[in-house]
Structure formats: structure tokens, C-alpha cells
C-alpha positions as CSV (number, residue, x, y, z in Angstrom):
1,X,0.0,0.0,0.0
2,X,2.7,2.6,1.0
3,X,4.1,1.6,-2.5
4,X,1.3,2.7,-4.2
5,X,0.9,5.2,-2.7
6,X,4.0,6.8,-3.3
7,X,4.1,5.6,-7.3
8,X,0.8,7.6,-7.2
9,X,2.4,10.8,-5.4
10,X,5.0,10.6,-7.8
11,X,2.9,10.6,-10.9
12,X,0.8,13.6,-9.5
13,X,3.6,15.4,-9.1
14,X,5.2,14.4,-13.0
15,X,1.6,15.8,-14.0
16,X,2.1,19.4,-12.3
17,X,5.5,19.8,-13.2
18,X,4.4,18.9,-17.4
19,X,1.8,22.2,-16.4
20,X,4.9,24.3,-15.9
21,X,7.4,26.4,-18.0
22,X,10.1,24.2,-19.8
23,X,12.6,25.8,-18.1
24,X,11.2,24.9,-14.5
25,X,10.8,21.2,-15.4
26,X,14.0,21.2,-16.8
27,X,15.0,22.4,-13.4
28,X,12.9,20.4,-11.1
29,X,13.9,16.9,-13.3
30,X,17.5,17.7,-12.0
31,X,17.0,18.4,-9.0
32,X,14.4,15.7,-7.8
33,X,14.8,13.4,-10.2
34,X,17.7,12.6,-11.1
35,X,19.4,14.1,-7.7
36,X,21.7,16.9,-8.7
37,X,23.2,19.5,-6.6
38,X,22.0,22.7,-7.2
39,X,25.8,23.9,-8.0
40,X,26.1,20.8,-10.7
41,X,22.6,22.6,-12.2
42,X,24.1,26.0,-12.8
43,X,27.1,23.9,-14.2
44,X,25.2,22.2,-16.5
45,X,22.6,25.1,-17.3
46,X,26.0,27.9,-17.5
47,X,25.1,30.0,-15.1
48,X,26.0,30.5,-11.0
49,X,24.9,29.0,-8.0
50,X,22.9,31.7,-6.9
51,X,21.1,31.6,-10.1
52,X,20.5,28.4,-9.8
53,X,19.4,28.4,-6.5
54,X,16.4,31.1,-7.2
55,X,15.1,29.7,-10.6
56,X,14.9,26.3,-8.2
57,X,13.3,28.1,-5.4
58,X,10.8,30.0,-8.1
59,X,10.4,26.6,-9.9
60,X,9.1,25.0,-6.4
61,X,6.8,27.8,-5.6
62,X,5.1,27.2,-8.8
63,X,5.0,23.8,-8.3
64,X,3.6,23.8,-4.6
65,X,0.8,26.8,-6.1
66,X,-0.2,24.5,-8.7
67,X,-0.1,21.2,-6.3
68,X,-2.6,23.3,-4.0
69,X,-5.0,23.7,-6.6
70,X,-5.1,20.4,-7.8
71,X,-5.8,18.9,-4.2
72,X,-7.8,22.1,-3.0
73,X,-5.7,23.1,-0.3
């Protein structure tokens, strides 16, 4: 059950991050999926850490705005 649950969590959340700017999912693949650092994002993306770090945090606002309005919260 708890594995259900959690293959069902993560599909939710592959459905709100498709809603989203290609840029953000881009971002959020990286970082969630696949694991990376946020300093090996700005590697791979060209730009700083500090860049990185606020496209990311912008990215997961969107995500948790749109993750509210799916599940009424």
C-alpha cells in the first residue's frame, strides 16, 4: 500500500511539473529526479549557483501553487 501510494504521489507530481514552464521542469527533473546539486545545475545550465538556487526556489513555488490547486488546499 505505501508503495502505491508513493508511485501515485510521484505521478501527481510528473503531471504538475508537465503544467509548468520548460525551463522549471527542466530544473525540477535535475533536482528531484535525477538528484543533482544545485551547484552541478548552474554547471550544466551555464550559469551561478545563486542563479540556480532562485530559478529552483521559483520553480518549487510554482510547483507547490499549482499542487494546492489540484488537491484544494
Amino acid at each position: 500500500r505505501d508503495q502505491l501510494s508513493l508511485v501515485e504521489k510521484q505521478m501527481m507530481a510528473i503531471k504538475i511539473i508537465q503544467q509548468m514552464n520548460i525551463e522549471y521542469q527542466h530544473l525540477l527533473h535535475l533536482r528531484y529526479f535525477k538528484g543533482w546539486s544545485i551547484e552541478a545545475i548552474g554547471d550544466n545550465v551555464g550559469y551561478t549557483y545563486r542563479w540556480a538556487w532562485e530559478k529552483i526556489h521559483l520553480a518549487e513555488k510554482e510547483f507547490i501553487a499549482l499542487y494546492e490547486k489540484v488537491n484544494d488546499v
